[in-house]
N, C-alpha and C positions, 0 to 999 in steps of 0.2 A: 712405384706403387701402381701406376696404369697398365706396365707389363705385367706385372702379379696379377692384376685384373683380370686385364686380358685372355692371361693364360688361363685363368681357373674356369673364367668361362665357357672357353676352350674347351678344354677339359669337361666341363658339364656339359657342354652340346653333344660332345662327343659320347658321351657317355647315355645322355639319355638316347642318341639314335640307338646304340647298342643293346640299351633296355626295351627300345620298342622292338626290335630286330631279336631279340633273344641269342645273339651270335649268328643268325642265319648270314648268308651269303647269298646274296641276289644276282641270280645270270639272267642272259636275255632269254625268254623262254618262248620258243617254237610256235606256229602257228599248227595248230592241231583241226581246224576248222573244218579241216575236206574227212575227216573221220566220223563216222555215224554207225550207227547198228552194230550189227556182227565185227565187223573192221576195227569197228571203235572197241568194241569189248576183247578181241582177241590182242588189239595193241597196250589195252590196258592192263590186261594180263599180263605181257612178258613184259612192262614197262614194270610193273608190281614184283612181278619176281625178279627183277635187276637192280630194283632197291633191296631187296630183303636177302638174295644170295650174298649181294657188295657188302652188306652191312653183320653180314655171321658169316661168310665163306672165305679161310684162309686164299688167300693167292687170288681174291677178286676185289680187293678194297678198292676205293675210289677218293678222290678229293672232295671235300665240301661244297665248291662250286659245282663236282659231277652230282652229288649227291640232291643237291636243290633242285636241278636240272631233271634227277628222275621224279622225285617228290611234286614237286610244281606241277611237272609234266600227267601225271599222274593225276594229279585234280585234277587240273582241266580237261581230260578224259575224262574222268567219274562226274563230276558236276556241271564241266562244260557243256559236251558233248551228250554223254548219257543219262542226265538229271538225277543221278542217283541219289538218293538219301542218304547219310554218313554211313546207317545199319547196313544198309545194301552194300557200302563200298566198303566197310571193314567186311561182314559174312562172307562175302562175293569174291573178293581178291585179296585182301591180307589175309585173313586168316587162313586158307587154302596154302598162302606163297609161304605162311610160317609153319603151317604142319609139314608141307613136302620140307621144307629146310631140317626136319628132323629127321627124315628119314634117309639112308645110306645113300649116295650115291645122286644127291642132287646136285649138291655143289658140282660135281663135275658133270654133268647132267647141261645144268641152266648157266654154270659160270661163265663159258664162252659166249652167251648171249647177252652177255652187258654193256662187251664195250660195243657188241652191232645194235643194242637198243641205243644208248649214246650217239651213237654216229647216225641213224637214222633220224634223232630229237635234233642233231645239227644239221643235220639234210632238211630242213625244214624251219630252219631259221634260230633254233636254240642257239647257247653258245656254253661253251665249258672253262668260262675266263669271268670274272666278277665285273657287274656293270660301274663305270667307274663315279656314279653319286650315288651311295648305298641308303643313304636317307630317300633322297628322290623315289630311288627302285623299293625301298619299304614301301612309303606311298605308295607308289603305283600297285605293286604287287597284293596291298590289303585291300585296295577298291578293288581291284578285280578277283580277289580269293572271295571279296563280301558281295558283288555282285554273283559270280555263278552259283555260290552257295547258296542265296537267296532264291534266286532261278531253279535251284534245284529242288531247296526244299518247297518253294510254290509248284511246280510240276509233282513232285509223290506229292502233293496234298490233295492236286484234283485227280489223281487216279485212285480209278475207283477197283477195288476188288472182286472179281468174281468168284466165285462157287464152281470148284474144280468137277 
């Protein structure tokens, strides 16, 4: 009876990390920190279109751990880095990186740039291998998605608009 216990328990720990984690895959994610301005925005850019070519372009798929590793990556440039507001990081880099994905000739265009964007997130301390306490790295990985997002939306809140 204590091993049926045990195990169901089991089984439930396991299951609720799962649930918080929504099946994500937690890697070590890169220190992005020496990126600001222009830099930052041009990295966020091909960081953006190396998710969104791997994830609709035949012959550039990626693993789940690559795939976290751009997406994480990718925040912490948008929020990190350039305080963007959600509006700003969807009008500004996805939606841009999903129109060109419609049009001819991007997949081969931007496909070679994925695995040099990956290798570039591991030149920098990323990793493309799952950190081995995936509960732990949920933790860690929600306090820092909720801090820079907080950061970010406190910075757009005090910018103020002007009159073009």
């Amino acid at each position: 009876m204590k091993t049926i216990l045990l195990a169901g328990l089991a089984a439930l720990t396991l299951g609720c990390t799962a649930a918080h984690a929504d099946g994500k895959i937690f890697v070590q994610l890169p220190d992005l920190s020496s990126y600001s301005g222009v830099e930052a925005e041009q990295f966020l850019t091909r960081v953006v279109m190396a998710n969104v070519v791997s994830s609709n372009c035949a012959g550039y798929e990626i693993t789940e751990e690559d795939w976290s590793l751009l997406t994480d990556s990718a925040d912490l440039l948008a929020y990190g880095q350039l305080k963007l507001s959600v509006d700003a990081y969807d009008d500004g880099y996805y939606k841009p990186a999903f129109d060109a994905v419609d049009q001819p000739g991007t997949c081969d265009e931007f496909g070679p740039d994925v695995e040099k964007v990956l290798t570039e997130l591991v030149g920098h301390g990323g990793a493309r291998e799952p950190l081995p306490d995936q509960a732990k790295a949920y933790e860690e990985w929600r306090a820092l998605m909720d801090r820079i997002e907080a950061e970010a939306k406190d910075a757009s809140a005090t910018k103020v608009k002007t009159k073009s």
